[in-house]
C-alpha positions in Angstrom: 8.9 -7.7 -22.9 11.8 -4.8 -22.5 13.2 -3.5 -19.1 11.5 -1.4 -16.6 13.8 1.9 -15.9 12.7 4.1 -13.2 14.8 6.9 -12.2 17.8 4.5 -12.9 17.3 2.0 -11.7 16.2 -1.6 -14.3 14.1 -4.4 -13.6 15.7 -7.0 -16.5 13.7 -7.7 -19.6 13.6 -11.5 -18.1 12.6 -10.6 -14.6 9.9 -8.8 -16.5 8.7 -11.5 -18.6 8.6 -13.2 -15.2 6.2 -10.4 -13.1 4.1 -10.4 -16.3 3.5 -14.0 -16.4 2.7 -13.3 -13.1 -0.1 -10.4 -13.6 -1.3 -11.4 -17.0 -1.2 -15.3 -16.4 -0.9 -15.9 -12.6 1.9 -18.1 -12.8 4.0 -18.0 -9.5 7.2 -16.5 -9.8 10.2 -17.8 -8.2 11.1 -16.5 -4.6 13.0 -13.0 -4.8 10.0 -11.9 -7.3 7.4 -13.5 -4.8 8.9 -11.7 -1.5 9.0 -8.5 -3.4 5.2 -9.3 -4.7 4.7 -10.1 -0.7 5.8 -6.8 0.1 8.5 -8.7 2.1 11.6 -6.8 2.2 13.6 -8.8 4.1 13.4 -12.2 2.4 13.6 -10.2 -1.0 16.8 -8.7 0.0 18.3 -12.4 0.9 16.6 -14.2 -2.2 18.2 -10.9 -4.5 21.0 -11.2 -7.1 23.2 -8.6 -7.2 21.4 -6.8 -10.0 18.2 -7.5 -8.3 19.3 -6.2 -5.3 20.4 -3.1 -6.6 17.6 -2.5 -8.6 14.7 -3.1 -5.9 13.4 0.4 -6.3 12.5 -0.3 -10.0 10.6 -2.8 -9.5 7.9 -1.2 -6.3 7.7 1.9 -8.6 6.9 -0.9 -11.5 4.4 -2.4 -8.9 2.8 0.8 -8.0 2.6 2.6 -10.9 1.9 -0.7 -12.9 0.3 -3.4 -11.4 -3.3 -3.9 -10.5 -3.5 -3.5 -6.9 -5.0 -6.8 -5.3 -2.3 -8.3 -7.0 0.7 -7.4 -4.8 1.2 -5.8 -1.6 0.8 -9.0 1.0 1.1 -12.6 1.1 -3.0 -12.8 1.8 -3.0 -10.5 -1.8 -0.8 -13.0 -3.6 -2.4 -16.2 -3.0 -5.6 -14.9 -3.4 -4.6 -13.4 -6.9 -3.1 -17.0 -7.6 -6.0 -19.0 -6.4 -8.4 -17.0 -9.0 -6.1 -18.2 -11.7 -8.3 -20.1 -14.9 -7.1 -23.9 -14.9 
């Protein structure tokens, strides 16, 4: 997968890999993708690298331009997208 760029701002080609495991397979991602999947700004601000950080706007403009929608946008969403995944 490449990076994300939205109006300069980059979401990583491995943080990318990482939200599509997350859409296409429903693997959980680790816990700054998952607050930001939450739609928890706070935590994904304290669990952010630098870049990360940084880069948050990329990755809601990713998310709402991108993803399907019951798939992000609370924690209720997330598990429930999770919970459907194919064992």
């Amino acid at each position: 997968m490449t990076a994300y760029e939205y109006e300069g701002f980059t979401i990583s080609e491995h943080m990318m890999d990482a939200l599509q495991r997350y859409i296409r397979d429903r693997i959980p991602p680790g816990g700054f993708l998952m607050a930001v999947l939450e739609n928890n700004l706070a935590s994904a601000v304290g669990r952010a690298d630098l870049i990360n950080r940084r880069n948050l706007p990329a990755f809601a403009a990713y998310l709402y331009n991108n993803a399907p929608y019951d798939c992000w946008g609370s924690p209720e969403k997330v598990a429930k997208w999770l919970a459907a995944r194919e064992v």
